[in-house]
N, C-alpha and C positions, 0 to 999 in steps of 0.2 A: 099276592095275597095280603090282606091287609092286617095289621098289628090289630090281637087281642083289644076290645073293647075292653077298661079295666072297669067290675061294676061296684066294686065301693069305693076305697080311698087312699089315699096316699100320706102318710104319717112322717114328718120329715127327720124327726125325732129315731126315727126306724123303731118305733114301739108299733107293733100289730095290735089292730082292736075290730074284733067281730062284733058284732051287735050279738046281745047274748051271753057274751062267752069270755067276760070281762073277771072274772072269778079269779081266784086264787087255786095252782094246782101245782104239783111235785112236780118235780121232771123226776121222766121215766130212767132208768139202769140205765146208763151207756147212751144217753142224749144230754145235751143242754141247748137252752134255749137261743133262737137265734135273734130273739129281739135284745137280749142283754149286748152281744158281740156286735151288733148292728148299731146299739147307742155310741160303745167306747168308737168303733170305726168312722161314726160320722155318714153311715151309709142311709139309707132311705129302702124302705118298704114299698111296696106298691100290691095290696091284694084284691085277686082275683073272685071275687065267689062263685060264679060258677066253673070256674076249672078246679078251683080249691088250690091255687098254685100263688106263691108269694116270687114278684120281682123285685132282687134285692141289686142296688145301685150305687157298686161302691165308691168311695171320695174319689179315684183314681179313672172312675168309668167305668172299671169293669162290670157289667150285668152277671147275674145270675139266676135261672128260675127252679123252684123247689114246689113241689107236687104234692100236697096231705094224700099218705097211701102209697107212696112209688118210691122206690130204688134210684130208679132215672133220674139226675139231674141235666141243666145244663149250665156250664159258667167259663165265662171267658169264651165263648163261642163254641164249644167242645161239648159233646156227650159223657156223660160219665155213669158210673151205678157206685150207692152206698152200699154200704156190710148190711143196713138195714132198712127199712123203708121211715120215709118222713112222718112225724106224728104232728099231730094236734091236740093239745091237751089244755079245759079247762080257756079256750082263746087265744090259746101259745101257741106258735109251730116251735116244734124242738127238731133238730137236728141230730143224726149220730155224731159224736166227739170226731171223727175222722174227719167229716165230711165239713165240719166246723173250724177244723185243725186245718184245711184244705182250703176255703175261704178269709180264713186269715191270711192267709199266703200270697193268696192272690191279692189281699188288701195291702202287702208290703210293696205291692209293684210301682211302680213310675212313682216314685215319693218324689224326685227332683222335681223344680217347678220347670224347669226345662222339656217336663217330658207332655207339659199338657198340650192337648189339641190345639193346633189354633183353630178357633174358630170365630168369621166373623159376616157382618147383615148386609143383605143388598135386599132392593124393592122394585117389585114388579114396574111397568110403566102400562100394561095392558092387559087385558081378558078373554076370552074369548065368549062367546054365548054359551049357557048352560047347556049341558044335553040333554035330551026330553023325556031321558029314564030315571027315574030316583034313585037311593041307595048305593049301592056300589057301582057305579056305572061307568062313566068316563075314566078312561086308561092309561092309555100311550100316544105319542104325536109323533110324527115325523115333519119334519122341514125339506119343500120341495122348492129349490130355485130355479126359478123362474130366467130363462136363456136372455130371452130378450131384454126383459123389463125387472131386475131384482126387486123393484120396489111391490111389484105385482104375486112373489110368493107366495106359495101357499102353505097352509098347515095342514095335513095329513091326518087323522085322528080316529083312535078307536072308542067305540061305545059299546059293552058289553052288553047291553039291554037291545040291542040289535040292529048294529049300522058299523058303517064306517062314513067318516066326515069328511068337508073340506070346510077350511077356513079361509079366510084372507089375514094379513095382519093385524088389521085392527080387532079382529075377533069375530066379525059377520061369519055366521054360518053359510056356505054359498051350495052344499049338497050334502044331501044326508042319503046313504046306497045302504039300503033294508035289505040287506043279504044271508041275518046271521047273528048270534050273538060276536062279534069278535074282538080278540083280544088285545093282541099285539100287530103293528104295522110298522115298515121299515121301506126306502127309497133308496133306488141306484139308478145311474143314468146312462144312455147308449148303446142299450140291449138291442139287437141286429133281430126284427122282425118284415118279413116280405121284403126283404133287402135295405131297409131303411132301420136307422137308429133311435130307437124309442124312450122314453124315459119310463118306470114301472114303480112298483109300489105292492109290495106285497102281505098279507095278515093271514091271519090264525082264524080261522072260523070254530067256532066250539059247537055252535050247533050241529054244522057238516062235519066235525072232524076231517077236516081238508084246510091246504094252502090255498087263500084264494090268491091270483095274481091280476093287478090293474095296469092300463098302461096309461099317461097322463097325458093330457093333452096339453099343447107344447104352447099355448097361449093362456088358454083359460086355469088349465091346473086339474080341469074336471077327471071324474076315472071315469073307465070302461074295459068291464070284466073279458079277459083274452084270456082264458085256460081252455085249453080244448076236451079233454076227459079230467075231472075233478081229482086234484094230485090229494088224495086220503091216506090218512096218517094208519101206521099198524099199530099206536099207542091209544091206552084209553081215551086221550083227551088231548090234543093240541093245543097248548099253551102258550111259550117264549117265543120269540122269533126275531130272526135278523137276515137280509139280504147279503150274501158274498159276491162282490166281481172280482176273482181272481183276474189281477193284471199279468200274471206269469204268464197265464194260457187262455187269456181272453174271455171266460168259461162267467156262468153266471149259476150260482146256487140258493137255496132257499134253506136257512137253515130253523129248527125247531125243534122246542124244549115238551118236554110230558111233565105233569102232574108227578111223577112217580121217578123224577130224573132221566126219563130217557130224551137219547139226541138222534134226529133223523136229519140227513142232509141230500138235498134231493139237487140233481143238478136239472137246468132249465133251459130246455131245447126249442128252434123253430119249429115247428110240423109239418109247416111248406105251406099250409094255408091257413097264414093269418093268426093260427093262434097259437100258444105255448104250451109244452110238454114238462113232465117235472117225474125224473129218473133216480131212485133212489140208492144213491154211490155209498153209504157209509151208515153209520150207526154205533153208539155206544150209552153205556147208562152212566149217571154219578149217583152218590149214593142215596142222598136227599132234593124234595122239591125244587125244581130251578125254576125259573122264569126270563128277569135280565138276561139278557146276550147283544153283544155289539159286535157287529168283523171289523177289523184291518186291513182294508183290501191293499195296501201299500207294502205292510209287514208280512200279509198273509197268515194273519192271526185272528183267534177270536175269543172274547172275556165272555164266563159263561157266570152268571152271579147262583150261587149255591142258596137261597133264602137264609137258611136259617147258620149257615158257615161260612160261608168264603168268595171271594170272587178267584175263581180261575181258567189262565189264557195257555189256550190249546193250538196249536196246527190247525187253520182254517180250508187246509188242502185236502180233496178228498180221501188221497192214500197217506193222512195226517196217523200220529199215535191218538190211540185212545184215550193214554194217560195226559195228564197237562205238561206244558210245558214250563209251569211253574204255579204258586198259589199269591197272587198279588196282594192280597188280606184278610184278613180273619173280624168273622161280626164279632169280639171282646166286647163290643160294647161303648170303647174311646171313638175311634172314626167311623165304625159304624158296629149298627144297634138292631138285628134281624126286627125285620126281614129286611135283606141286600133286595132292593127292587130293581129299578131299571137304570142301563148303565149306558150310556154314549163318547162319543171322540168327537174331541176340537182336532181337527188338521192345523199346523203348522208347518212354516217352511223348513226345506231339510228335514223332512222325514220327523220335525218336533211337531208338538201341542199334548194334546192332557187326556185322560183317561178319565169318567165321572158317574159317579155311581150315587143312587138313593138309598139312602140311611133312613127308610122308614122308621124304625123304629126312635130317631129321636131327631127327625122332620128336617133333616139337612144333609147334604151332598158332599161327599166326598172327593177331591181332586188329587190325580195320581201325572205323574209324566207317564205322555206316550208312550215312550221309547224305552230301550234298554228290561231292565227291572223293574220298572214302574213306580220309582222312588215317590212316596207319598210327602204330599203336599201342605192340604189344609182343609178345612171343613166350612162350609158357608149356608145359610138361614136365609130363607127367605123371606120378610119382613110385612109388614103392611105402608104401602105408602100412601096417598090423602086422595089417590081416587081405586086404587085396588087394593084386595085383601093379602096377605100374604098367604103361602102353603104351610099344610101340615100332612103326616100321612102319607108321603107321593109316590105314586106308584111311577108311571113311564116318564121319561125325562127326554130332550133331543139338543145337539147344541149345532150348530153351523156358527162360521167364522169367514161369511164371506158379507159386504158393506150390501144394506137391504132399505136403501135410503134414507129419508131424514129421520124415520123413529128409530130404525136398524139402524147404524152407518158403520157399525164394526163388527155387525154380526146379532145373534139373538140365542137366547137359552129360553125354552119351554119345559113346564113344568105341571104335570097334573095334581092338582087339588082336593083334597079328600073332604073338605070343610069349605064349601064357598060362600060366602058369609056376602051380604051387602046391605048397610045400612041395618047391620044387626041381625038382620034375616039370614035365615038360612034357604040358599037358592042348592038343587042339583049342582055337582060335581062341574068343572070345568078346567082349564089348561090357560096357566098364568105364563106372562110373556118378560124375561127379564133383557135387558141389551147388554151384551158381551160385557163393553166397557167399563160397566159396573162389577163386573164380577174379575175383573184383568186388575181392576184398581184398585179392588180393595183385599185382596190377599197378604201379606206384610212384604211379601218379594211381588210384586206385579206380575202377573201373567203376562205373556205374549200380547198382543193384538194384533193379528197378521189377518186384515180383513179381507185378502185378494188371493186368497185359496179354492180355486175353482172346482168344485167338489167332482164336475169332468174332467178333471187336467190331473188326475192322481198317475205318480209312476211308483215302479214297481221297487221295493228298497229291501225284499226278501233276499234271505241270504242263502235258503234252498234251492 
């Protein structure tokens, strides 16, 4: 879902100014104002006018959003409620004393300069063609390697205005399958249909409320819908989505996020003729909107990104627990800034490479280790360079780490675009193209670059 459109202004000063409503007025019993605390802190405003909600941005990163009329707040990634609800008075948001008492607190955190993000710019080298629906349209990409010919890969792609794509590298559109609004798509390789090893590709349709499943064809890249009874979701709406190949048991699943947090995981069977079945083995809810989800099929895990809270990695096995098996970060605001969008894995050798997730909310990417706890890394921008525009906004993200010829040679990171700008203009949404190398290079510790990780050659490193 994409970040609040904000429709007036941003005061850097963190002084709030409505049009209108620039007067002089008391503060109420038991409030003071939050523009006064927002000067001495150094923090920044950002309001809202039609939520009526102020996003405050403090020195440290921490976000916070405050509601004229609500109890509810959020700050630091967390839910909370005040003693009283937020006023506006005379142009001023005022705060309860508590709840003012409560963001200062949070503005004493990471004062060391040690504790700031790092964060630093890499630049596209390519684009892809615009999708042919306006507005919010183009979504998520997946990266499909290509057995024969790496250089011949394709790009995967959803368009919510109603298709799923392929691309090639340089950005040509080469199919556009008008199936469906759909949202999210994911690729696994070596799926045993008619006795033969197929590569597939599967999305989220919002229109059918169904999983649709593609199989690729093993030259060209093209899809061709194999589901045999339409595997339909019991959730309002079909949303996240991510492919599992359990290497423990050979086993192939389709897993999928709701609107409303919930999780279905369907396993995906042959049917003996030709086409694919999809059996639903499991289910549970999280408390708020998800979407992002990546599997592990090496680890046998899977990161499910909470939007508006957390990203967390669960048992990707169908008799997994419900609860996670840990919460690898929290949107506060520093490395990431809700909504947590779409989140992918570099494979590394030895069971290493990185965990990466979109920081919509403040247009840059998170990088986590693989492995272990998923010790966090660094944050990287993606910039404008002298024939592409950079990203803002992104929602689906994809990364492979295998050599894709001379413009790939160490891999590629895609990235969807919420502002595609060219030559000033404003073109339909579309999915920028950045090469590994640059993003391994410029981190202050260098990434890996292990470009001969064969995304079919994964073994099993679960310890269940």
């Amino acid at each position: 879902m994409k970040a609040t459109r904000l429709a007036l202004l941003t005061i850097l000063t963190g002084t709030l100014i409505a049009p209108g409503m620039i007067h002089a007025a008391e503060a109420p019993s038991g409030y003071a104002p939050l523009r006064t605390l927002a000067d001495t802190m150094g923090a920044t405003i950002t309001w809202d006018s039609d939520d009526k909600s102020a996003l405050v941005k403090l020195k440290n990163g921490i976000v916070g959003t405050f509601t004229v009329g609500e109890k509810q707040y959020r700050l630091a990634g967390q839910t909370g409620e005040a003693e009283h609800e937020i006023k506006m008075v005379g142009g001023n948001i005022y705060l309860p004393t508590k709840l003012l008492a409560t963001l200062k607190a949070e503005s004493s955190k990471f004062a060391d300069p040690k504790d700031a993000v790092p964060t630093y710019k890499v630049t596209p080298s390519a684009e892809t063609e615009a999708v042919e629906d306006g507005d919010d349209a183009a979504d998520d990409p997946a990266i499909w390697l290509n057995p024969a010919n790496p250089e011949n890969s394709r790009i995967v792609a959803t368009n919510k205005g109603g298709g799923i794509l392929v691309y090639d590298l340089e950005g040509k559109q080469l199919q556009n399958f008008k199936i469906g609004k759909m949202n999210n798509v994911d690729i696994r390789y070596g799926f045993t249909l008619g006795g033969k090893k197929i590569d597939i590709a599967g999305a989220t349709n919002r229109t059918n409320n169904t999983v649709d499943i593609f199989a690729i064809d093993g030259g060209s890249g093209t899809l061709t819908n194999v589901v045999d009874k339409p595997i339909k979701s019991s959730m309002n709406e079909v949303y996240g989505f991510s492919l599992y190949h359990s290497i423990k048991t050979d086993k192939f699943y389709a897993l999928v996020l709701g609107k409303e947090g919930e999780f279905e995981q369907y396993e995906l069977t042959d049917n003996g003729s030709g086409k694919i079945n999809g059996k639903l083995v499991r289910q549970f809810k999280l408390a708020t909107q998800s979407e992002g989800m990546v599997a592990d099929d090496e680890y046998g895990t899977v990161y499910i990104a909470e939007e508006d809270h957390a990203i967390w990695k669960y048992d990707a096995e169908p008799d997994g627990s419900s609860e996670p098996l840990r919460r690898v970060d929290i949107a506060d605001g520093r490395r990431l800034q809700d909504d947590i969008e779409g989140l992918t894995l570099y494979y590394g050798k030895d069971g290493k490479g990185y965990l990466m997730a979109s920081s919509q909310g403040n247009s840059s990417y998170a990088i986590y280790e693989r492995q272990s706890d998923n010790a966090y890394i660094s944050n990287f921008t993606i910039s404008a360079s002298p024939i592409v525009d950079g990203t803002s906004v992104t929602d689906g993200i994809d990364v492979l780490g295998y050599g894709l010829g001379k413009n790939f040679p160490h891999g590629i990171f895609v990235a969807q675009d919420d502002e595609n700008l060219q030559n000033g203009k404003k073109l339909n949404q579309n999915f920028k193209m950045v090469p590994w190398e640059q993003i391994a290079k410029g981190a202050r510790i260098p990434l890996t670059i292990d470009d001969g990780i064969n995304p079919r050659e994964l073994v099993n490193r679960g310890t269940r």
